[in-house]
C-alpha positions as CSV (number, residue, x, y, z in Angstrom):
1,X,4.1,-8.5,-18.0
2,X,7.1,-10.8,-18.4
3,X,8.5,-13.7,-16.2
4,X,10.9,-11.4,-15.3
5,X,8.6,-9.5,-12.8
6,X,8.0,-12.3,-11.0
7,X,11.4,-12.8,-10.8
8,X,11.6,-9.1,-9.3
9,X,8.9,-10.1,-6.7
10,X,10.6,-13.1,-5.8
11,X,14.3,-12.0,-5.4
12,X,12.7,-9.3,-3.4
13,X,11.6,-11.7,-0.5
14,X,14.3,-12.7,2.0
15,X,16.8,-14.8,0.8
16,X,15.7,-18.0,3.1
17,X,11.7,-18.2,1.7
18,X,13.1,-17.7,-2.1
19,X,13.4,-21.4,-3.3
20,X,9.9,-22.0,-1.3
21,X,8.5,-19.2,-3.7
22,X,9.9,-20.8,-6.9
23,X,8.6,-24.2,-6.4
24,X,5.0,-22.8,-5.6
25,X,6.0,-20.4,-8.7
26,X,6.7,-23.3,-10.8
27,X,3.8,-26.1,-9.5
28,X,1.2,-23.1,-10.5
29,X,2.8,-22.9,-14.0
30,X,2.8,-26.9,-14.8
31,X,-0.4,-26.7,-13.6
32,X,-1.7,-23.5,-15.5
33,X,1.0,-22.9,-18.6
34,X,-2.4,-21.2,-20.5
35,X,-2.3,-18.7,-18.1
36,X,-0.7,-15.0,-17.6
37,X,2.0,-14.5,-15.3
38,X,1.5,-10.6,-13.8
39,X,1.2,-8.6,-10.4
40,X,-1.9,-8.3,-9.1
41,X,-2.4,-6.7,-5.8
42,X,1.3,-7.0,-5.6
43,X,1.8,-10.9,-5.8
44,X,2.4,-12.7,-8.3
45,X,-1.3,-13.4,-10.1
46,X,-2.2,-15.7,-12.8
47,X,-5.0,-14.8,-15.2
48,X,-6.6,-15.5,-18.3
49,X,-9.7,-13.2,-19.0
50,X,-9.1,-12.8,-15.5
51,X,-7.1,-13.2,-12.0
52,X,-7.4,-17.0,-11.2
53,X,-4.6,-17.3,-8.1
54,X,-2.1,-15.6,-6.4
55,X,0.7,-16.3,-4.0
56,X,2.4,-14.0,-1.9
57,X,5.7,-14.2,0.8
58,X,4.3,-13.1,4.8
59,X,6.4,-13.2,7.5
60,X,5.7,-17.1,8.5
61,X,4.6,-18.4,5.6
62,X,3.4,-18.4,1.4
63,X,-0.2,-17.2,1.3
64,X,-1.8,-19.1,-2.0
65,X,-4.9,-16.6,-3.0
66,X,-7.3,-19.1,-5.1
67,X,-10.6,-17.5,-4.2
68,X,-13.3,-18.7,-1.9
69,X,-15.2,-20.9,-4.0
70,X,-12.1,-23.1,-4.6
71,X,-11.0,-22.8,-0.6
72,X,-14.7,-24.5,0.1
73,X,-14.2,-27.2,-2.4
74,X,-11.0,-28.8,-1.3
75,X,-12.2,-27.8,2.9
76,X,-11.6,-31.7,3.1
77,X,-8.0,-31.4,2.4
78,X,-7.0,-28.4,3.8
79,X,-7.6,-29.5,7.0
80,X,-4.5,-28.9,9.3
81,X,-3.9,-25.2,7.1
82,X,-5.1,-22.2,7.9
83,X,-7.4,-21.1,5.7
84,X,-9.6,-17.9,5.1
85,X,-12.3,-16.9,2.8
86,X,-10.3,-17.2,-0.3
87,X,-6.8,-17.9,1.3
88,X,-4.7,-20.6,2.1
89,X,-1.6,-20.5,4.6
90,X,1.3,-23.4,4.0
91,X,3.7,-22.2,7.2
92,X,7.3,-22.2,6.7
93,X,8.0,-24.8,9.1
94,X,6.0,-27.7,6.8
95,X,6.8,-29.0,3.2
96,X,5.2,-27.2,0.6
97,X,2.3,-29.9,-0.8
98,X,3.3,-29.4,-4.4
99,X,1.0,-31.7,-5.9
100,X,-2.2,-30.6,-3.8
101,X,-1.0,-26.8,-5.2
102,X,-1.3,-27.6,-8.8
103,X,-4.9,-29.3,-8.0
104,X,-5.8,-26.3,-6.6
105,X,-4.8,-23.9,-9.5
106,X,-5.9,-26.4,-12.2
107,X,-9.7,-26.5,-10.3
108,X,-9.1,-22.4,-9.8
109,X,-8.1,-22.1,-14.0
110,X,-11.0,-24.6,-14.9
111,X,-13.6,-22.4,-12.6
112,X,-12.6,-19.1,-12.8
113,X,-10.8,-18.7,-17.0
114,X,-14.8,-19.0,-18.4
């Protein structure tokens, strides 16, 4: 699949949580330009041999879908977001942390692209 459906996805989502989506969008890709842009369980996935993250839109925030094992190793500095499993919530209402994104998808490409 092409850029373009993740364009699709994202012009999709209201029009007020659209620029949010494109700089989490475009901190995964700096971080990860090795890897596939697609839809996985319909968010925008990238994979390389596999899925490595996702992100997704929800009503009050942009879910960011690394997988458990990369949720436990950055615990430290997640504190303050809710987390899951294999999820991480960055609410609407706070500034994206770009930087601590594109460690997280680096770590997730490095563990999960094998």
């Amino acid at each position: 699949m092409t850029d373009s459906v993740i364009d699709g996805y994202i012009n999709a989502q209201d029009e007020g949580i659209r620029e949010r989506l494109h700089l989490v969008r475009n901190a995964i890709r700096e971080a990860i330009p090795e890897a596939e842009e697609c839809i996985s369980y319909k968010m925008p996935t990238y994979r390389k041999g596999r899925n490595i993250i996702h992100f997704a839109a929800a009503k009050n925030h942009i879910g960011i879908y690394p997988g458990p094992e990369t949720i436990e190793a950055f615990a430290d500095r997640l504190k303050g977001y809710k987390t899951s499993k294999g999820a991480l919530q960055l609410p609407d209402s706070r500034e994206l942390p770009l930087d601590l994104i594109r460690e997280i998808a680096q770590y997730s490409y490095e563990r999960y692209s094998k």
